[in-house]
C-alpha positions, 0 to 999 in steps of 0.5 A: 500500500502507498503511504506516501508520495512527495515531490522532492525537486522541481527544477528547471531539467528535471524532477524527482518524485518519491513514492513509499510504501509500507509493503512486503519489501524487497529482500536483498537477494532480490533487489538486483533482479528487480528491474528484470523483464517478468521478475517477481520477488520470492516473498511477492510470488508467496504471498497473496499480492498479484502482479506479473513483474512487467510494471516496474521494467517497463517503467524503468524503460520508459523513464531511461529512454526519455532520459530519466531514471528510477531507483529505490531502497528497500528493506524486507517486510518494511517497505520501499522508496521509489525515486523517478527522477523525471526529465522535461 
């Protein structure tokens, strides 16, 4: 579940925007893999959430070809934080 959004910079070539969730996680022998074309976490695929692990692949896609990135910091069983850092 997202607990919180904010925008974190607005400047004149890019902003960066932070999402957290206070989720599952995403345990550290995971996290390389994360970005990976239909990749699911071990502790995802065990539990009850759904998805496919095309979401955030192709969101890392989209943002890399239009010069932006995204990135996030993960504990197990204590959420993550996504940063996009959106280029205009």
């Amino acid at each position: 579940m997202v607990e919180k959004s904010s925008l974190l910079i607005k400047g004149r070539h890019n902003t960066v925007i932070a999402v957290r969730d206070t989720g599952i996680g995403i345990p550290p022998e995971s996290q390389k893999k994360l970005f990976t074309l239909f990749y699911r976490a071990a502790n995802a695929v065990d539990s009850n959430h759904s998805g496919n692990g095309i979401g955030l692949a192709f969101a890392r896609n989209i943002m890399r070809n239009n010069g932006g990135d995204i990135t996030f910091q993960s504990r197990a069983r204590q959420g993550h934080h996504v940063l996009c850092n959106v280029c205009k």
